[in-house]
C-alpha positions in Angstrom: -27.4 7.8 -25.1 -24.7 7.7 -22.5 -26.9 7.9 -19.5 -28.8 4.9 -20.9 -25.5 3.0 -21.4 -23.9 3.7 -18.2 -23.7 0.3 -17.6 -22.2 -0.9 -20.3 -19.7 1.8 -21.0 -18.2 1.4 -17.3 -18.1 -1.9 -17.8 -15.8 -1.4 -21.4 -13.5 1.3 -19.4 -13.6 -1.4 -16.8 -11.8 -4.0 -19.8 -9.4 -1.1 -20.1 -8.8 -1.1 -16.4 -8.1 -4.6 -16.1 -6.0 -4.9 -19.1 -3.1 -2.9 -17.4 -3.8 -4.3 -14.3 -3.4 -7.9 -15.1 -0.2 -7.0 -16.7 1.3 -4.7 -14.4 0.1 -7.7 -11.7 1.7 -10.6 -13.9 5.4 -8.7 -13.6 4.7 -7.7 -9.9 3.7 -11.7 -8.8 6.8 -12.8 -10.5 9.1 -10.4 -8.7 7.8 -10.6 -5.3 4.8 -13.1 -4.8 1.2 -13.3 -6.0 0.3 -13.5 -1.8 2.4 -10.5 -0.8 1.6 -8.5 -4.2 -2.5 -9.2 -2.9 -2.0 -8.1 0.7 0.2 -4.7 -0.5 -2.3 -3.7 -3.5 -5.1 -3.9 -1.0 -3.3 -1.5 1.2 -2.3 1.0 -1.6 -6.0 0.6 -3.5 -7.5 1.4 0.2 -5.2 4.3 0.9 -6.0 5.8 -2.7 -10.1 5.2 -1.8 -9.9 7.0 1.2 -8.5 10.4 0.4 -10.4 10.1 -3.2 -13.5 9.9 -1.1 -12.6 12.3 1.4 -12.4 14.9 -0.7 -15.2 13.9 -3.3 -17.7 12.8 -0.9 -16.2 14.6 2.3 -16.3 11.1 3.9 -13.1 9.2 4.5 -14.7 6.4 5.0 -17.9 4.9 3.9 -20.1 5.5 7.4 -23.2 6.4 6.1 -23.3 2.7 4.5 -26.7 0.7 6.0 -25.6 -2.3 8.0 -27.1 -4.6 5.1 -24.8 -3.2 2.8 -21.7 -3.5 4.7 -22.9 -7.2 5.2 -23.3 -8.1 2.0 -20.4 -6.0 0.5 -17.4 -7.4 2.7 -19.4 -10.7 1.9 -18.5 -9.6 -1.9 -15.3 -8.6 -0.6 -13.7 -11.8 0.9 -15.2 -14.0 -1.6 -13.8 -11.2 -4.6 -10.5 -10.4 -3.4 -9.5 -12.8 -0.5 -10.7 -15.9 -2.4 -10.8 -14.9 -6.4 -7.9 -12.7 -7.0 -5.9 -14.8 -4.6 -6.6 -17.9 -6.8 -6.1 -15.8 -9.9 -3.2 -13.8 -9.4 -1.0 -16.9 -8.8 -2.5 -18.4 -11.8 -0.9 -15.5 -13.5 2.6 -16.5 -12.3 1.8 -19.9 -13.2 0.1 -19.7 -16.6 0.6 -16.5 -17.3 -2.1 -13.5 -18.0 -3.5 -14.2 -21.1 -4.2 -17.7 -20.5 -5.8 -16.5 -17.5 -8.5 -14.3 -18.6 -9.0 -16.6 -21.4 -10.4 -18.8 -18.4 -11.6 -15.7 -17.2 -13.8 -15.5 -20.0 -16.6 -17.8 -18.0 -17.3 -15.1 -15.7 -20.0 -14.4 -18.1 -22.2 -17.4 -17.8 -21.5 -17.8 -13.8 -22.6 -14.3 -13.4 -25.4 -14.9 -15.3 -26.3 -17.6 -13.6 -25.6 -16.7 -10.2 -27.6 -13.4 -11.0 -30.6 -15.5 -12.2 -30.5 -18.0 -8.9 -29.7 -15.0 -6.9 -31.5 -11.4 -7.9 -34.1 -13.1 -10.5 -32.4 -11.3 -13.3 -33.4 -12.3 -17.0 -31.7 -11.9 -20.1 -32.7 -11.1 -23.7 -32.4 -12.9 -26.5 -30.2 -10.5 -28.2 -28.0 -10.5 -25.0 -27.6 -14.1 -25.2 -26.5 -13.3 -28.6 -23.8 -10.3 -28.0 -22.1 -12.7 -24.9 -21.9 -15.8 -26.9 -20.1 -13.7 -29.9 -18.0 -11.9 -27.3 -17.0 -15.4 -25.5 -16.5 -17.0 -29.1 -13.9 -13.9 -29.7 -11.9 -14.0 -26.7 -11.9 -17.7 -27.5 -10.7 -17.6 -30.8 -7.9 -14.9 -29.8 -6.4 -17.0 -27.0 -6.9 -21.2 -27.9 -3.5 -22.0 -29.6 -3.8 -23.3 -33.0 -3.7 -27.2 -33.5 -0.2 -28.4 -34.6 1.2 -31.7 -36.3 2.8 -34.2 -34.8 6.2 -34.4 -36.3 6.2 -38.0 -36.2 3.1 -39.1 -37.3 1.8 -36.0 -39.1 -1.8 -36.1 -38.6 -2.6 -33.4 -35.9 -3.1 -33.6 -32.4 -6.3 -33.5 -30.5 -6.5 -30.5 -27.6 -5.7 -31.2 -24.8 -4.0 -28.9 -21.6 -1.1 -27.0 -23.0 -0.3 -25.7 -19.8 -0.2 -27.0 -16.0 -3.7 -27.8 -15.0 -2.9 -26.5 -11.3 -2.8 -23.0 -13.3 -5.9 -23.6 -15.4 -8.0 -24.7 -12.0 -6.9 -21.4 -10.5 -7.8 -19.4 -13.1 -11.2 -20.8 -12.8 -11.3 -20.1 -9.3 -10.7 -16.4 -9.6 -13.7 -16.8 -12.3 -16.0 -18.4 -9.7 -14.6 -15.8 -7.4 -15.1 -12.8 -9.0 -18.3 -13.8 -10.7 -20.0 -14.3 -7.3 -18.6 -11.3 -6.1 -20.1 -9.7 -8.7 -23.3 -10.7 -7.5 -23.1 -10.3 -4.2 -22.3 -6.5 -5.2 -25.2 -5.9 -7.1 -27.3 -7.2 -4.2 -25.4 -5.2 -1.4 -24.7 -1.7 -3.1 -28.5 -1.1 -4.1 -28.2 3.0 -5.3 -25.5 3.2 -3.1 -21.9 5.1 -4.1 -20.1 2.7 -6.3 -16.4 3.3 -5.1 -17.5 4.4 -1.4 -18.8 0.4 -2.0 -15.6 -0.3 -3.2 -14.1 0.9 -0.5 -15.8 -1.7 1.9 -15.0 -4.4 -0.6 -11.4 -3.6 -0.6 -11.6 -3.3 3.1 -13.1 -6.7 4.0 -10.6 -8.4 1.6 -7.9 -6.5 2.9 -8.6 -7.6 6.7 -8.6 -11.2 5.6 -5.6 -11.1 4.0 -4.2 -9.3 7.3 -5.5 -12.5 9.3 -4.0 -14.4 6.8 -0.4 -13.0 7.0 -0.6 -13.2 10.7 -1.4 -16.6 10.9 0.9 -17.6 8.7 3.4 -15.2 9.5 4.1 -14.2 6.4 4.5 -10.1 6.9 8.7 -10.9 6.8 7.7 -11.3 3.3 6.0 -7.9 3.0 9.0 -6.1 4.1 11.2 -7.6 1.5 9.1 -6.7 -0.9 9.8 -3.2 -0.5 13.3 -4.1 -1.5 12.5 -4.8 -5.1 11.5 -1.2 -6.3 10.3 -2.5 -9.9 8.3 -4.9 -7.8 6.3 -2.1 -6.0 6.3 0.5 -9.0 4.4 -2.3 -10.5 2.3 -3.0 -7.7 1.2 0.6 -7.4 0.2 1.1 -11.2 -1.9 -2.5 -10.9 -3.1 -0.8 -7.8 -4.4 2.3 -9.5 -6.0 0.4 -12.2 -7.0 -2.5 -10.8 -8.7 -2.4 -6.7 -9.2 1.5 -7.4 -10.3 2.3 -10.8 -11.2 -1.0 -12.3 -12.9 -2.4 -9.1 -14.9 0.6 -8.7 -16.1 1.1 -12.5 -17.0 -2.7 -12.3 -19.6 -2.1 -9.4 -20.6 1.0 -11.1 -21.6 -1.0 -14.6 -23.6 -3.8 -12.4 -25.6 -1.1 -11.1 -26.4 0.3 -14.1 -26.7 -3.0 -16.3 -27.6 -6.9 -15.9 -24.4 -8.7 -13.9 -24.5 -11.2 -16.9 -24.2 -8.3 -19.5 -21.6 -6.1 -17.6 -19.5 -8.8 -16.8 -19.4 -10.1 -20.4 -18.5 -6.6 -21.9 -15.1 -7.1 -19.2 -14.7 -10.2 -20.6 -12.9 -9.0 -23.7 -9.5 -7.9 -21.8 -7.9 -10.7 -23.6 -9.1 -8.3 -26.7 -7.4 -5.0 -25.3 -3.9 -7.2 -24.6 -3.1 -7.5 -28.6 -1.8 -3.9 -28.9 0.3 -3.1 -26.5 1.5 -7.0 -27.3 2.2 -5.4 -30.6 3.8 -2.1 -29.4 5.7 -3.1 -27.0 6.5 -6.9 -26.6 6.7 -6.9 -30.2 4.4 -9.8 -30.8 2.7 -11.1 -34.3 -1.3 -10.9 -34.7 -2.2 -13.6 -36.5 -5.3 -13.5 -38.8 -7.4 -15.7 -36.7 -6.6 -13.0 -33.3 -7.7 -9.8 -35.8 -10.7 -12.0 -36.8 -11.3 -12.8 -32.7 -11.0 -9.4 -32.3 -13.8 -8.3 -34.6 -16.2 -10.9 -33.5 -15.7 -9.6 -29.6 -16.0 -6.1 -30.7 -18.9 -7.1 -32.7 -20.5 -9.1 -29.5 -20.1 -5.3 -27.6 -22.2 -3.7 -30.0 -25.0 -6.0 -30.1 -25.2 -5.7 -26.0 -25.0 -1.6 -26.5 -27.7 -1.8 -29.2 -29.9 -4.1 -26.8 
C-alpha cells in the first residue's frame, strides 16, 4: 500500500513541509527581506544537503549526476527558486501567507498542463475529480466571506481585497514552481531525489549570488545576521522548506503524475488552521472546517485512484 502511494504520501508530508516553511519564511521576510531571506536559505538548505548526502550517499556532492540531468535540473532550479520563490516570498510580506498559497492553489492545473504539453502525461477521470475537490477546499478555506455595504446594504461584489502587486506575485511563484516541477520530473528520471535537490538548490543559489553581486546587495546579508530572530527563522524555513520539503516534492513527482502530486501540496492552506488555532489564537469558522473536509476529501479520492 505504501510503496504504491509513494507519490502521493511524499507529496502530503511535503504540505506538512511547506506549511512551516511558509510561515517560518513570512516572519523571516518581514524582519530582514524576502531577497536576503532567499539568498541565506539557499546557503543553509545547501550546507544541510551536502553533509546529509555525504554521509547517506558517501557523496558530498551529486557527481555521479548525467550531464542531461544537471541541465535540466539547474534549468528547474533557476526557474523554481531564482524566479518562483523570489516572486513568492515577497508576496508573502506583501499579502501575507495564506493569501499566498491560496494563489498558490493553481499550481495544480499549470502542472498539469505543463506536464501534458511537456512529458505527455494523462490524467484520470477520478483525478480530475480529487484536484477539483481539493482546489474547491483550499478555496473555500481562504476567499473571505462577502460583506454588506454599510451604506447601502445590499452586498458587495468581489473584487481584490488586497494589493494586486501581491496577488500577481503570488501567481508568479505559482507559474514558477509549477514549471519547476516539470522540469524536475523530466531531469531527475530514477535519479536520487534530494542528491537532485541538491543541484536544484545549487543552480538557484548561484543565481541569486550573481544577483547580489550585481546589485550589490551582500551589505544586506551581513545585517541580516544582526537580527537573531530573523535567522532562527530562516534556518527552521530552511530545514523545512529547500531541504525537507524541496526534496519530498521531487520525490512524490517521481513516484506520481506532476498534476496529482502537486495538487495533494496544494492543501497547505488546510494544514495553516491549527496551529492558527493553537497558537495565533484564531476562530475557524464553519465554512473553513467544511473547506477542510472537502480538501481532505479531494486527497482520498487521488490515494484511492
Amino acid at each position: 500500500m505504501i510503496e504504491s502511494h509513494l507519490g502521493e504520501i511524499a507529496a502530503l508530508m511535503t504540505a506538512m513541509f511547506w506549511a512551516v516553511t511558509s510561515t517560518s519564511f513570512e516572519a523571516a521576510g518581514k524582519r530582514i527581506g524576502s531577497l536576503t531571506l532567499n539568498v541565506i536559505r539557499l546557503y543553509f538548505a545547501f550546507a544541510i544537503y551536502t553533509v546529509y548526502l555525504w554521509i547517506v550517499r558517501g557523496l558530498p556532492f551529486p557527481t555521479d549526476a548525467t550531464s542531461n540531468a544537471w541541465m535540466w535540473l539547474s534549468l528547474s532550479g533557476l526557474v523554481g527558486f531564482l524566479i518562483g520563490d523570489l516572486l513568492l516570498f515577497q508576496a508573502f510580506v506583501v499579502v501575507g501567507a495564506r493569501i499566498s498559497m491560496l494563489i498558490m492553489a493553481l499550481v495544480p492545473p499549470i502542472t498539469a498542463l505543463t506536464g501534458w504539453l511537456i512529458l505527455g502525461e494523462s490524467l484520470t477521470p477520478r483525478d480530475f475529480l480529487g484536484m477539483a475537490l481539493t482546489l474547491t477546499g483550499v478555496v473555500l478555506v481562504i476567499l473571505k466571506n462577502e460583506h454588506l455595504d454599510q451604506e447601502s446594504g445590499k452586498k458587495k461584489k468581489l473584487k481584490f481585497s488586497y494589493p494586486i502587486v501581491g496577488i500577481l506575485l503570488a501567481f508568479g511563484g505559482a507559474v514558477g514552481q509549477a514549471v519547476g516541477l516539470v522540469l524536475s520530473k523530466f531531469g531527475m528520471q530514477d535519479y536520487n531525489a534530494f542528491a537532485a535537490s541538491q543541484i536544484r538548490v545549487l543552480a538557484g543559489l548561484i543565481g541569486f549570488t550573481i544577483v547580489f553581486t550585481f546589485m550589490r546587495r551582500w551589505g544586506r546579508v551581513w545585517k541580516a545576521f544582526k537580527n537573531p530572530k530573523g535567522i532562527l527563522f530562516t534556518g527552521i524555513g530552511s530545514v523545512f522548506g529547500p531541504f525537507l520539503g524541496v526534496s519530498f516534492s521531487l520525490l512524490a513527482v517521481q513516484h506520481a503524475e506532476t498534476g496529482v502530486a502537486a495538487t495533494i501540496m496544494s492543501i497547505v492552506p488546510i494544514l495553516l488552521i491549527p496551529p492558527a488555532v493553537l497558537y495565533f489564537k484564531e476562530k475557524v469558522t464553519f465554512k473553513e472546517i467544511l473547506g477542510a473536509f472537502i480538501a481532505v476529501g479531494g486527497v482520498a479520492i487521488l490515494f484511492l485512484a
